[in-house]
ZASEBA-729139 format. One record per atom (N, C-alpha, C): atom name; residue number from 0; x negated, y negated, z negated. Coordinates in steps of 0.001 Angstrom, whole numbers, plus 500000, padded with zeros to 6 digits. Each point is the difference from the previous one (the first is absolute). Last residue first. Layout:
rec atom->CA, nr->NUM, east->X, north->Y, up->Z
...
//
This chain:
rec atom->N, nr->164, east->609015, north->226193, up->715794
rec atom->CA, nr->164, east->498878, north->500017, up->499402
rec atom->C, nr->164, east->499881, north->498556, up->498622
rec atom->N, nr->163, east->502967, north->501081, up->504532
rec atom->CA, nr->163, east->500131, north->499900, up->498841
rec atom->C, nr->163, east->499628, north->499988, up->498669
rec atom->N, nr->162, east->499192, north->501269, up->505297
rec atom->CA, nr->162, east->500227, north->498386, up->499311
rec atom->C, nr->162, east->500111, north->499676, up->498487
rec atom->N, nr->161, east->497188, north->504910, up->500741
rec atom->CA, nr->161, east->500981, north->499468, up->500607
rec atom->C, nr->161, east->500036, north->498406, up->499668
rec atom->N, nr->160, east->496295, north->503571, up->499527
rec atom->CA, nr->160, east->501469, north->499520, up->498578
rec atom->C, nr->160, east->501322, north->499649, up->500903
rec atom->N, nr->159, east->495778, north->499923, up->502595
rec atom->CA, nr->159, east->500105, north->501392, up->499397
rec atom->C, nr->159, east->501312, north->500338, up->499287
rec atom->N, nr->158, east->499399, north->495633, up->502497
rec atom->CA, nr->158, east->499825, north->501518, up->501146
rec atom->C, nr->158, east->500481, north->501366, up->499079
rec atom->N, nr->157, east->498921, north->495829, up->497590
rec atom->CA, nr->157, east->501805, north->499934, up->500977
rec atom->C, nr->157, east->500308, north->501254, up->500256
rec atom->N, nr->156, east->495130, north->499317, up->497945
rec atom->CA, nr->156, east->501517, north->500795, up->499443
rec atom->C, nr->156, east->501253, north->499408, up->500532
rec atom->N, nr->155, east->496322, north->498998, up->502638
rec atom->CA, nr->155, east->499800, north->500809, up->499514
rec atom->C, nr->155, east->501221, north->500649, up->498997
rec atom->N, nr->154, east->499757, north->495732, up->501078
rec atom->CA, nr->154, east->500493, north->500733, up->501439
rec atom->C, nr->154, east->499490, north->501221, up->499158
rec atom->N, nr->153, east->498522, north->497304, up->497122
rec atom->CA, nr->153, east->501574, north->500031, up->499733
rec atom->C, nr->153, east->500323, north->500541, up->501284
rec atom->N, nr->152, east->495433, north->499841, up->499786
rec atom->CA, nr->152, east->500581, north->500852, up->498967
rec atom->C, nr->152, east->501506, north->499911, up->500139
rec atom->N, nr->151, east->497844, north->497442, up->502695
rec atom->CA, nr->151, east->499763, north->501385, up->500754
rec atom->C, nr->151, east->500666, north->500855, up->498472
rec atom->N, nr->150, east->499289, north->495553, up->498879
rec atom->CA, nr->150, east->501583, north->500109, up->500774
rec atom->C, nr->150, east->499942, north->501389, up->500676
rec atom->N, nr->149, east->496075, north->498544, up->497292
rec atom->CA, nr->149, east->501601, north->499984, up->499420
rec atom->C, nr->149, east->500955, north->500279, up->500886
rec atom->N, nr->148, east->496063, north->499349, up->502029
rec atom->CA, nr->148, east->499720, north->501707, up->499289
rec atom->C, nr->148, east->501200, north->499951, up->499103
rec atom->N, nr->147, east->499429, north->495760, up->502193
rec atom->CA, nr->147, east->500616, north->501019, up->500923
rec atom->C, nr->147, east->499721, north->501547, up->499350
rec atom->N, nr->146, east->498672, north->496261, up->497114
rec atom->CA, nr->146, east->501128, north->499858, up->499922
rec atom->C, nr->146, east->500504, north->501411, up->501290
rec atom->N, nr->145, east->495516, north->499530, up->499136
rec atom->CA, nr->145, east->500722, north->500700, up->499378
rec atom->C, nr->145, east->501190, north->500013, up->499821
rec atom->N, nr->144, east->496839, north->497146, up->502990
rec atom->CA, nr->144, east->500231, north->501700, up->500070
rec atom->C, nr->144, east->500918, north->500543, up->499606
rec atom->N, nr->143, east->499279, north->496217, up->498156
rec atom->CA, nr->143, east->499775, north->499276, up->501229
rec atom->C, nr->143, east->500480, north->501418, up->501064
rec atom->N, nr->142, east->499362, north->499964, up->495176
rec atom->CA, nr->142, east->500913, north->499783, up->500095
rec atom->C, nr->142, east->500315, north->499980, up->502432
rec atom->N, nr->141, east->496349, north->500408, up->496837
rec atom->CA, nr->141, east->500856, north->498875, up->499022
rec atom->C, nr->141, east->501211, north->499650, up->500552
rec atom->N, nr->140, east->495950, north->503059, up->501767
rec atom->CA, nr->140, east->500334, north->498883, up->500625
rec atom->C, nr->140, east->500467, north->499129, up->499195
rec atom->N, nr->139, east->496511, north->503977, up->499257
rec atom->CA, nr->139, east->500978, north->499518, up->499488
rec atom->C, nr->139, east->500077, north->498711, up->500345
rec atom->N, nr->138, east->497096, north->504560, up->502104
rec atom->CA, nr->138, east->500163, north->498270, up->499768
rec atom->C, nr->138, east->501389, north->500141, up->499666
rec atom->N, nr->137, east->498466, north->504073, up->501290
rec atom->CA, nr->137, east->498967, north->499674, up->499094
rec atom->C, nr->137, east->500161, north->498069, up->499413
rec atom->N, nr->136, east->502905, north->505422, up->501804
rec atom->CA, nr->136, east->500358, north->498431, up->500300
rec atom->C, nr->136, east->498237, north->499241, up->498856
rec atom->N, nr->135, east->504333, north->503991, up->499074
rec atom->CA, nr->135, east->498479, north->499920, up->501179
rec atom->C, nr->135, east->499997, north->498638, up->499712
rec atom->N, nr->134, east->502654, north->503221, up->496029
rec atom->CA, nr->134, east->500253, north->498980, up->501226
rec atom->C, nr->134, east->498426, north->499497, up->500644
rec atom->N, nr->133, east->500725, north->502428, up->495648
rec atom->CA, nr->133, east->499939, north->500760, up->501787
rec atom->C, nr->133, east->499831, north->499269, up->500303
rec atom->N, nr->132, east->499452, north->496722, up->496066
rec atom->CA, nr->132, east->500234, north->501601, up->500178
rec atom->C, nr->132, east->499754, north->500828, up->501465
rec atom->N, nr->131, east->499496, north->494861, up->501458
rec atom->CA, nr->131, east->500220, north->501082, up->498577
rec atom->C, nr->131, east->500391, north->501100, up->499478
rec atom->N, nr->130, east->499651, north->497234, up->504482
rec atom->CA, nr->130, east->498890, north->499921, up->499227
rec atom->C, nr->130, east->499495, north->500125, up->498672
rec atom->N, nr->129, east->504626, north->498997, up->501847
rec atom->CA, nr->129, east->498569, north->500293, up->501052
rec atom->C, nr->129, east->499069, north->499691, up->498613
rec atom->N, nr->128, east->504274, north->501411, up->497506
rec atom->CA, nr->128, east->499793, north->499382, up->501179
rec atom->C, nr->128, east->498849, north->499984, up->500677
rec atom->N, nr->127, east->503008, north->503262, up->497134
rec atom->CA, nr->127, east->498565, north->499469, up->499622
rec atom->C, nr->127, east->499905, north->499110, up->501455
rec atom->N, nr->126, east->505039, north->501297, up->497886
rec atom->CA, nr->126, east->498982, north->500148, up->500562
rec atom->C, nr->126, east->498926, north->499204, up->500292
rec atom->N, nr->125, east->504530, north->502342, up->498105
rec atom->CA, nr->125, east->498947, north->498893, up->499462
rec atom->C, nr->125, east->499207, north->500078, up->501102
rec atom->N, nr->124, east->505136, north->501274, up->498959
rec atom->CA, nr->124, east->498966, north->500677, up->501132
rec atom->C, nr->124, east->498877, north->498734, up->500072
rec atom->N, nr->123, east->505112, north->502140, up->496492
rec atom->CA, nr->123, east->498415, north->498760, up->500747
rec atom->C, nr->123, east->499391, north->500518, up->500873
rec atom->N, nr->122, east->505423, north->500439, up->497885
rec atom->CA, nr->122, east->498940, north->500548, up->500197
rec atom->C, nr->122, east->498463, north->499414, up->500264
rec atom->N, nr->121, east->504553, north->498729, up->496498
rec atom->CA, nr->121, east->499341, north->499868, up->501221
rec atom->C, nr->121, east->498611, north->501117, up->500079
rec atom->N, nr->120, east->502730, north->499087, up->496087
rec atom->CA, nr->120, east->500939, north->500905, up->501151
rec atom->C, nr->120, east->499428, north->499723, up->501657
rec atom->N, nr->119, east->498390, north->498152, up->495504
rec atom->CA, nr->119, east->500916, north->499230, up->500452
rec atom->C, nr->119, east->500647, north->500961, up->501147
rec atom->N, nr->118, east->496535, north->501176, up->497822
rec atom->CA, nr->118, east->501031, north->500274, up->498892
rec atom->C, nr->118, east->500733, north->498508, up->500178
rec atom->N, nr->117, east->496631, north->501756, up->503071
rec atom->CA, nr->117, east->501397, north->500916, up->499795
rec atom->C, nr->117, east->500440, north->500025, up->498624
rec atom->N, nr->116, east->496887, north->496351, up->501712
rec atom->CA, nr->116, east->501091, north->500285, up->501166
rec atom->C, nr->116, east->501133, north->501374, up->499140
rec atom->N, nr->115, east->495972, north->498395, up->497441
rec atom->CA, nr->115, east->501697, north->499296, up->500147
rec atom->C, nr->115, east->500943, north->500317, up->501254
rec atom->N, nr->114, east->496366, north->502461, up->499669
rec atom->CA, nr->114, east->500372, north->500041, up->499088
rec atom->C, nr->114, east->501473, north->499280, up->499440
rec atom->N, nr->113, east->496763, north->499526, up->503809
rec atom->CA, nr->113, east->500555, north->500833, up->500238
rec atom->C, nr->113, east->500765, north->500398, up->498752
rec atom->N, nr->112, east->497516, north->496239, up->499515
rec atom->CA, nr->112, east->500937, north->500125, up->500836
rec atom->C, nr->112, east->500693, north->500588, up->500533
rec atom->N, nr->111, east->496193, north->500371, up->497077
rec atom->CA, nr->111, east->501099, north->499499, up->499423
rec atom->C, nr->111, east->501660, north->499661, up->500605
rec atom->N, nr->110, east->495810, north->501222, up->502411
rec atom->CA, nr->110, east->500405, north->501198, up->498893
rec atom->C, nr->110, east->500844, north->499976, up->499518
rec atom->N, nr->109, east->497817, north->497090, up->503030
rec atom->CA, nr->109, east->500879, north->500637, up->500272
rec atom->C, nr->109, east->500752, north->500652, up->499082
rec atom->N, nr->108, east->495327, north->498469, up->500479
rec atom->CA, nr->108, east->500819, north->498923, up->499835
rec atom->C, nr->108, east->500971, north->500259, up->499806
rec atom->N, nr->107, east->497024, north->503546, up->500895
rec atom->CA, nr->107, east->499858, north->499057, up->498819
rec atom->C, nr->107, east->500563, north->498890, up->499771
rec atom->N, nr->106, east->500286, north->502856, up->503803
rec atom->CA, nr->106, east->501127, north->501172, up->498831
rec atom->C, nr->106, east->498994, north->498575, up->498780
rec atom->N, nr->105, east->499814, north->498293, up->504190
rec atom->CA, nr->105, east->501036, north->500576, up->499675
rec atom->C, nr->105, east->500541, north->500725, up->498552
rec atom->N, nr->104, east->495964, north->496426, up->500677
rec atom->CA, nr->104, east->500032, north->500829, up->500973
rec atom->C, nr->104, east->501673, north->500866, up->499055
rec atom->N, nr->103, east->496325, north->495145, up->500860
rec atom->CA, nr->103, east->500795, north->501045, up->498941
rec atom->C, nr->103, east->500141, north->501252, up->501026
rec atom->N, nr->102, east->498460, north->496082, up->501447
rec atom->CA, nr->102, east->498775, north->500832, up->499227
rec atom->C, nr->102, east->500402, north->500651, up->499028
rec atom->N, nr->101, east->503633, north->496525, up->500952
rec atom->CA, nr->101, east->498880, north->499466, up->500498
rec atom->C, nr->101, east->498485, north->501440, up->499464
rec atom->N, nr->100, east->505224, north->501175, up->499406
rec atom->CA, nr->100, east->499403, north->498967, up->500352
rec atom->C, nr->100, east->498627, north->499867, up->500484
rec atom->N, nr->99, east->504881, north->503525, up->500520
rec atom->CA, nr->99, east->498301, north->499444, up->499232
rec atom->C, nr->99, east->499648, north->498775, up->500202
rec atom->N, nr->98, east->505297, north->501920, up->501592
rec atom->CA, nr->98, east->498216, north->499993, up->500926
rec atom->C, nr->98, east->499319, north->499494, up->498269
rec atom->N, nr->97, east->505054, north->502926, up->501168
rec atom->CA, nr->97, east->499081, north->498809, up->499078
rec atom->C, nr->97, east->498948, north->499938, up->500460
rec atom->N, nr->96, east->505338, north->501457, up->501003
rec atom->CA, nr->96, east->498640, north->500134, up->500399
rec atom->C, nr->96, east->499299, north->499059, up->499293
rec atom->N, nr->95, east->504851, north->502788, up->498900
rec atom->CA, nr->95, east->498534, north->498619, up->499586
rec atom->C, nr->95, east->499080, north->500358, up->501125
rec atom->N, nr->94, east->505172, north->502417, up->500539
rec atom->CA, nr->94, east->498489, north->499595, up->499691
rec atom->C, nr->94, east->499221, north->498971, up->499940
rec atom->N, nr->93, east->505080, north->502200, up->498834
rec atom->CA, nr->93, east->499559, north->499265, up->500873
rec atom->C, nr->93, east->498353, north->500293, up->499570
rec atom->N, nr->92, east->502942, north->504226, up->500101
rec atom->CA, nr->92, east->500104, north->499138, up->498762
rec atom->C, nr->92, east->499151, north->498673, up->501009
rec atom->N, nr->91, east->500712, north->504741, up->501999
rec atom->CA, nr->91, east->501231, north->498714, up->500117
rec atom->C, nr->91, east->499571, north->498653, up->499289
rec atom->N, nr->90, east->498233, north->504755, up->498111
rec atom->CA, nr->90, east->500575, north->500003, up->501198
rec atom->C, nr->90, east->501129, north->498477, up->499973
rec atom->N, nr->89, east->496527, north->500010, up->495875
rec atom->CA, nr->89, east->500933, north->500701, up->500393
rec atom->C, nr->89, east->500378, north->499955, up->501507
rec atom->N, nr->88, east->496125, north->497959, up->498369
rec atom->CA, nr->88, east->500754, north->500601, up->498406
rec atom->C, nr->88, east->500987, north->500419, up->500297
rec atom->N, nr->87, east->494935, north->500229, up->502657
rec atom->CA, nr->87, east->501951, north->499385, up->500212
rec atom->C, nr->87, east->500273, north->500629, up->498609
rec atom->N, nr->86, east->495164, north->498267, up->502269
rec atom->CA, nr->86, east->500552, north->500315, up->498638
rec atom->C, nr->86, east->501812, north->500232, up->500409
rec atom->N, nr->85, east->495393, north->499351, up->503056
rec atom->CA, nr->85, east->501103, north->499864, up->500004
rec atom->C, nr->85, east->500830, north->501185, up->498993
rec atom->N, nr->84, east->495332, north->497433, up->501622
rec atom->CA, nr->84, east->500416, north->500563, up->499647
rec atom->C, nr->84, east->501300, north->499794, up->500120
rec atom->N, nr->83, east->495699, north->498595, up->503149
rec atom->CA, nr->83, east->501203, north->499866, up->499109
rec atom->C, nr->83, east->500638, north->500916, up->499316
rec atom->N, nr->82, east->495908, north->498027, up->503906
rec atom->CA, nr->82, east->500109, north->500704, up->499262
rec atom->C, nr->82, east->501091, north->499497, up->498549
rec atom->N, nr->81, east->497931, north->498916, up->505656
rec atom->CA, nr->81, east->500069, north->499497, up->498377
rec atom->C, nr->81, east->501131, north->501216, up->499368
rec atom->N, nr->80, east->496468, north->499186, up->504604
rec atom->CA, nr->80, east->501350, north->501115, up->499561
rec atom->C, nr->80, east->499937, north->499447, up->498193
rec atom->N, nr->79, east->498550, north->497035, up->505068
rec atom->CA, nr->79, east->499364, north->500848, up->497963
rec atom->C, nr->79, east->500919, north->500638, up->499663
rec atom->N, nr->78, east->500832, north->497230, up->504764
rec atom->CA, nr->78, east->499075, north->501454, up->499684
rec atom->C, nr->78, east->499479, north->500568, up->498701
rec atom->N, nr->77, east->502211, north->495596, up->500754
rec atom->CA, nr->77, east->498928, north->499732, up->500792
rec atom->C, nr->77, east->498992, north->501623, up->500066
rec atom->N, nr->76, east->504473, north->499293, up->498481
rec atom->CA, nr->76, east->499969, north->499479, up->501481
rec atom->C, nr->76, east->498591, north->499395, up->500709
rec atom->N, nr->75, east->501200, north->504217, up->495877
rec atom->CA, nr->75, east->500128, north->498725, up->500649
rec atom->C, nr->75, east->499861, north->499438, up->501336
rec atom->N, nr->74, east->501929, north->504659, up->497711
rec atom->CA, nr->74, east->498733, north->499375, up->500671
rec atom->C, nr->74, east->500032, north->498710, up->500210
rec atom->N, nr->73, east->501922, north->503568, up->495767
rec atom->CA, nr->73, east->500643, north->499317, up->501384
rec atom->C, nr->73, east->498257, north->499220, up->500771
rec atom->N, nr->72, east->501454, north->503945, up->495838
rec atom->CA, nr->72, east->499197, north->499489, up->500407
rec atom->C, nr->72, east->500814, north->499208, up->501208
rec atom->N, nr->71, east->500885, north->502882, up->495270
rec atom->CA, nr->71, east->500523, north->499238, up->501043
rec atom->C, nr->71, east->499110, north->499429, up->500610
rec atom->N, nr->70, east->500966, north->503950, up->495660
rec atom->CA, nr->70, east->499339, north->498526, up->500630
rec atom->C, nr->70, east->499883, north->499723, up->501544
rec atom->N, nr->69, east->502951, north->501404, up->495241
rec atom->CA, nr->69, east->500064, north->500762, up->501477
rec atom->C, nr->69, east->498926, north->498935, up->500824
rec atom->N, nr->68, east->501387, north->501720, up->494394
rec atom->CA, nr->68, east->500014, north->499071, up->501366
rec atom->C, nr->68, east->499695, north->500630, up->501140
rec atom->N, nr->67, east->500848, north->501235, up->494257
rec atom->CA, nr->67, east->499892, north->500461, up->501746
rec atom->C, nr->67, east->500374, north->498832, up->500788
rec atom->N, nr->66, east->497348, north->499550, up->495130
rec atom->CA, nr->66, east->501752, north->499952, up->500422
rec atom->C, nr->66, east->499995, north->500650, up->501443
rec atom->N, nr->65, east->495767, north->498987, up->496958
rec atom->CA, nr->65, east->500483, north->501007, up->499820
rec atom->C, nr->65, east->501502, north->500113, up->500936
rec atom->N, nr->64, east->497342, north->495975, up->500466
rec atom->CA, nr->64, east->499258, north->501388, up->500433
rec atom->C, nr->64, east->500494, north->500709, up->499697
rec atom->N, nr->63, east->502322, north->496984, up->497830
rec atom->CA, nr->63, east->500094, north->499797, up->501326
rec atom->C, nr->63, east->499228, north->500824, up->500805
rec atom->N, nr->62, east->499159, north->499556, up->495414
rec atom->CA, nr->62, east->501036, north->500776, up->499584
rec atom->C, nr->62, east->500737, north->499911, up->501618
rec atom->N, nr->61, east->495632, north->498275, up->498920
rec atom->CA, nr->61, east->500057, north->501260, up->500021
rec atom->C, nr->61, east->501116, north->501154, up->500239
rec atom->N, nr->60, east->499831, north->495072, up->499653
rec atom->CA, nr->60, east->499056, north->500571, up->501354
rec atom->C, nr->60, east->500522, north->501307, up->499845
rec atom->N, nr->59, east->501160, north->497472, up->496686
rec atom->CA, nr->59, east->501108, north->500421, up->500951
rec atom->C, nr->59, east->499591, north->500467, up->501319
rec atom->N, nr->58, east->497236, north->499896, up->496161
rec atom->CA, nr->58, east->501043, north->500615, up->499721
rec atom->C, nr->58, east->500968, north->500136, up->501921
rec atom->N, nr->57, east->496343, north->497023, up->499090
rec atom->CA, nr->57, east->499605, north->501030, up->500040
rec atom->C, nr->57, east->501112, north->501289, up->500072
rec atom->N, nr->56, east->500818, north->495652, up->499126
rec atom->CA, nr->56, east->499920, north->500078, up->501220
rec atom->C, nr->56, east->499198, north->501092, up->500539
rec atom->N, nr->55, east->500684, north->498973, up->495371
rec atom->CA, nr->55, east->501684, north->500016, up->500684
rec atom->C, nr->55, east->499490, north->500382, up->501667
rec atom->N, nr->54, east->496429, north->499446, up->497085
rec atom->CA, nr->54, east->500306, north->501190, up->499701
rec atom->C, nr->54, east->501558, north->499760, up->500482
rec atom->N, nr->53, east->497349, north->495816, up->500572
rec atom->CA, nr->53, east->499344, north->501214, up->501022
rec atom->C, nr->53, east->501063, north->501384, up->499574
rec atom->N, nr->52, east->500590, north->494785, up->498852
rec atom->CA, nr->52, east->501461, north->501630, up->500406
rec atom->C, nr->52, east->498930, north->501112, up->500689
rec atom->N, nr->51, east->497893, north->496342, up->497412
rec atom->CA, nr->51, east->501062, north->500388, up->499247
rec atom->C, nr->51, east->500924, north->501185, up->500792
rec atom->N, nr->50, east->496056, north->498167, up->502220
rec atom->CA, nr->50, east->499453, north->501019, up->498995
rec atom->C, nr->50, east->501571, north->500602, up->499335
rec atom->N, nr->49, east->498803, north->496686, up->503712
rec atom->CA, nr->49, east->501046, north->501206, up->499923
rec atom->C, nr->49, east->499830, north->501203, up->498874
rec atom->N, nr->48, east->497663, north->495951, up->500352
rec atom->CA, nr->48, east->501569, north->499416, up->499831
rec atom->C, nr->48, east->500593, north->501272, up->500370
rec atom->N, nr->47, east->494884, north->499793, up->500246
rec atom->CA, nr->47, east->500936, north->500314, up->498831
rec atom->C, nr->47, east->501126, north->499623, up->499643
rec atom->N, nr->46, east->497926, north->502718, up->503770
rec atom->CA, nr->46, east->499868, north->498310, up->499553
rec atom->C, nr->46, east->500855, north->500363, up->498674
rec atom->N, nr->45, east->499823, north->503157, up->504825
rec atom->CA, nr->45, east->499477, north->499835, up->499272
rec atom->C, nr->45, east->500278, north->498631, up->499334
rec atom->N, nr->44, east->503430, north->503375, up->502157
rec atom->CA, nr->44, east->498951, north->498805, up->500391
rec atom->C, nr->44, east->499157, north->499697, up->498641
rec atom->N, nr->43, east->501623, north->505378, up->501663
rec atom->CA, nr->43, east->500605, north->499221, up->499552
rec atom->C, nr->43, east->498802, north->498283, up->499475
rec atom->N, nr->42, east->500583, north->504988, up->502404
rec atom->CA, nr->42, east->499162, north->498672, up->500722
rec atom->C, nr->42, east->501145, north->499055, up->499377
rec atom->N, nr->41, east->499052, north->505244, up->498642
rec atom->CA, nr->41, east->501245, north->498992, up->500092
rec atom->C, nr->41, east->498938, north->498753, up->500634
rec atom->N, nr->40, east->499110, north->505458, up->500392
rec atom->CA, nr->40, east->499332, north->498599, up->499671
rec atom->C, nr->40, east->501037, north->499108, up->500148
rec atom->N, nr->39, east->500001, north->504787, up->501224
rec atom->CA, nr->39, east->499936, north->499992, up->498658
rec atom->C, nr->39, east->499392, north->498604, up->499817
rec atom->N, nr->38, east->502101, north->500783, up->504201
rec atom->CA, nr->38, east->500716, north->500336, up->498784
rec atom->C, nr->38, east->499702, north->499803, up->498553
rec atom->N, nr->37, east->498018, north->497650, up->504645
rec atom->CA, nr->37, east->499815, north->500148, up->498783
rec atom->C, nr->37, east->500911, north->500897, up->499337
rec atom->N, nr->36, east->499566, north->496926, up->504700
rec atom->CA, nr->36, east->500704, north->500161, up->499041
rec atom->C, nr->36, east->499563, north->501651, up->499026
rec atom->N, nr->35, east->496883, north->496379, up->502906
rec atom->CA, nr->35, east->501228, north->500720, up->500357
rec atom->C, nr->35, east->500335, north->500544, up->498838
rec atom->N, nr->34, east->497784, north->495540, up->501759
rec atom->CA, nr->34, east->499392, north->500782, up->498625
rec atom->C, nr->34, east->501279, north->501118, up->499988
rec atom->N, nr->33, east->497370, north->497432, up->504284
rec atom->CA, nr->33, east->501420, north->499892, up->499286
rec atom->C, nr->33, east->499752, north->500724, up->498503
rec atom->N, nr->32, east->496313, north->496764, up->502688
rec atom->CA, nr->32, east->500400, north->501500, up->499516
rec atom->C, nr->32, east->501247, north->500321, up->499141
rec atom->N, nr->31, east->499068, north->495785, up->502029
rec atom->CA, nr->31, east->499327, north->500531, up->501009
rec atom->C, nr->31, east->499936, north->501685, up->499367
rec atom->N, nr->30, east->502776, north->495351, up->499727
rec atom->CA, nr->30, east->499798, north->500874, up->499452
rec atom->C, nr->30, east->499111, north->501379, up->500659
rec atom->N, nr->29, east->501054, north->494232, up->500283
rec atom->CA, nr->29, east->499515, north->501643, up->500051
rec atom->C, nr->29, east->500199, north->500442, up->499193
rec atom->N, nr->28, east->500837, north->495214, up->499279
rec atom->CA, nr->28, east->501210, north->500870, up->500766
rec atom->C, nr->28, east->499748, north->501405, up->500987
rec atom->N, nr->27, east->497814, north->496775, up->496483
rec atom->CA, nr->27, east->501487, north->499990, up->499806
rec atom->C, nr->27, east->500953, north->501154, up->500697
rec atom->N, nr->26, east->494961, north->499567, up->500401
rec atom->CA, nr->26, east->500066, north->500106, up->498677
rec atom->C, nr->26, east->501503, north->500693, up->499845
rec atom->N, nr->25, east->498192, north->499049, up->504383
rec atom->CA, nr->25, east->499326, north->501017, up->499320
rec atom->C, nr->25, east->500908, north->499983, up->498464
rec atom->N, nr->24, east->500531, north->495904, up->501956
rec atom->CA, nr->24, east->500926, north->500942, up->500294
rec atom->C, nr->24, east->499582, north->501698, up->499951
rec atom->N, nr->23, east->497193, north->496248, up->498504
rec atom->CA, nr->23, east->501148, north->500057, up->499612
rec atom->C, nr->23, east->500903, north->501079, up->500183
rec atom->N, nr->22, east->496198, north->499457, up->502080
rec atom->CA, nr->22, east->499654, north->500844, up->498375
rec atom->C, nr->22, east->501564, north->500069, up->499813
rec atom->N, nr->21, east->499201, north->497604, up->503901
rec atom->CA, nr->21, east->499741, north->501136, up->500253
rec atom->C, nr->21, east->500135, north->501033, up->498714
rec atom->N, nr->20, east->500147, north->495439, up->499452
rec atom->CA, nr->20, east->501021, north->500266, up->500919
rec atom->C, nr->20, east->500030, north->501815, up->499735
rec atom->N, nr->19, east->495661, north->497653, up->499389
rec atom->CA, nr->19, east->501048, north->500128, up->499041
rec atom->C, nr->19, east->501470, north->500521, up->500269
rec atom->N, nr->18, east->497091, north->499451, up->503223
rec atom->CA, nr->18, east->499511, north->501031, up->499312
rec atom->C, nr->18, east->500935, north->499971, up->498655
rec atom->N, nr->17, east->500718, north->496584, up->503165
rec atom->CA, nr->17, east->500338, north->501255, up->500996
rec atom->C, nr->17, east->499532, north->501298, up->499044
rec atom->N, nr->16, east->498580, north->495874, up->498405
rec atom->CA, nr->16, east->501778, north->499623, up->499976
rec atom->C, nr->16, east->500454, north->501857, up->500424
rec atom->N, nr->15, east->494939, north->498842, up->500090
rec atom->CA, nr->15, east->500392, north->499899, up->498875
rec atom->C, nr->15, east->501734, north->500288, up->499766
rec atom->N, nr->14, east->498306, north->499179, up->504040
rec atom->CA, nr->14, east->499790, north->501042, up->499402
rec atom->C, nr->14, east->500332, north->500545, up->498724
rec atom->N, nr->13, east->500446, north->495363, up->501712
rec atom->CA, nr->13, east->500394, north->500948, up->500713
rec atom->C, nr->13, east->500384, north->501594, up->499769
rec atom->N, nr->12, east->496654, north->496549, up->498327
rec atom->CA, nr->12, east->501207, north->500135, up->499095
rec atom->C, nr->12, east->500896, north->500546, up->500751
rec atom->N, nr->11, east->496089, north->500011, up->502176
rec atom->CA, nr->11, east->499707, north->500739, up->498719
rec atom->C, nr->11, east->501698, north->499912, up->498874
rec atom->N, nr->10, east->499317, north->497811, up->504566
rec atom->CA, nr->10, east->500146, north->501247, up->499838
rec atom->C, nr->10, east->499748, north->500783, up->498981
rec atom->N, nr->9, east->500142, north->495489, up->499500
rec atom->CA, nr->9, east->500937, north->500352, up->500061
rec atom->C, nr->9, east->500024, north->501274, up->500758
rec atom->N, nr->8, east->496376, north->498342, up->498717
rec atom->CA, nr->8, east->500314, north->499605, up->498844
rec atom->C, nr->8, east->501715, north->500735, up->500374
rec atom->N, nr->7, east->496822, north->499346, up->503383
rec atom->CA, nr->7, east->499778, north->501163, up->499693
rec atom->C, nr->7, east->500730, north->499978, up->498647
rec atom->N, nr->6, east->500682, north->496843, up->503027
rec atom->CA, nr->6, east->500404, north->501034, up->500661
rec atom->C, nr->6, east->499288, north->500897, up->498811
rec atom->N, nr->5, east->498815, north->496111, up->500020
rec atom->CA, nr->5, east->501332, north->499618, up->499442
rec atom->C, nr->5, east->500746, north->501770, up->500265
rec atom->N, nr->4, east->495531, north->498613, up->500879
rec atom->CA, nr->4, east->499780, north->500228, up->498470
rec atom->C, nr->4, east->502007, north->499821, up->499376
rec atom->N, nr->3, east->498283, north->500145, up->505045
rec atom->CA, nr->3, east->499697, north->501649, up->499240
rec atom->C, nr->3, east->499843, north->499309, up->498072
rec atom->N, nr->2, east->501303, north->496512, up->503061
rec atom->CA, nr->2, east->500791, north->500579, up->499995
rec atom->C, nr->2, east->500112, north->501556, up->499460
rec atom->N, nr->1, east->496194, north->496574, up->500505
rec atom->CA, nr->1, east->501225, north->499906, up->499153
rec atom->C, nr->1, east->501322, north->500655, up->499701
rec atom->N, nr->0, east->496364, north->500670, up->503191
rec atom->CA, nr->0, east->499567, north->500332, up->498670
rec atom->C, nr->0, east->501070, north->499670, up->498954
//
């Protein structure tokens, strides 16, 4: 008897640990419906610290959707076909690759980047990592995954661009 009043206090907080747990990573690190990409909708972040550059970052969205690219797909090593653009500002010129952050996604983090790339004479090739924009994939690792989806990108333009890239 003594032991069902010690045993049930700690399968209940048990649960409690294993259910919370459970939300958590639901919260941080699913994504269970990708939100696919939009022409006529900018997926620019909500709050009010981005209020001051919403109309700059609107702009350069728009003015990066308008430029010719070339979009790029490679397969990861665990099978998700992730998804990339590829901006050149001239034949030869070196390239940026740029990844997004955390529930971002390429052409909204990016914009500005493809921008400075060619008025620094560089080309770019942005791309939406697992589980954003195109790109497959329903869980965000932080890296754990995503660092090898970085390096399949840089074998990727060796192969395409060449060493010199």
């Amino acid at each position: 008897m003594e032991l069902l009043w010690i045993l049930i206090p700690v399968t209940v907080l048990a649960f409690a640990v294993v259910l919370i747990a459970y939300i958590c990573f639901r919260m941080a690190f699913y994504e269970p419906n990708l939100p696919k990409e939009n022409p006529d909708i900018l997926d620019l972040p909500q709050g009010e610290v981005y209020e001051p550059f919403r109309e700059v970052m609107t702009r350069w969205a728009e003015e990066v959707r308008a430029m010719p690219h070339e979009e790029m797909s490679i397969t990861s090593f665990d099978g998700l076909t992730l998804h990339g653009k590829y901006y050149e500002y001239a034949p030869g010129a070196p390239i940026e690759l740029m990844f997004h952050g955390y529930r971002g996604n390429a052409q909204r983090d990016l914009s500005g980047g493809v921008r400075r790339c060619f008025a620094v004479g560089r080309s770019a090739l942005i791309v939406d990592q697992r589980c954003s924009g195109k790109s497959g994939g329903h869980v965000i690792t932080f890296g754990v995954n995503e660092h090898k989806d970085c390096l399949k990108w840089i074998e990727f333009m060796l192969q395409r661009f060449g060493k010199d890239v």
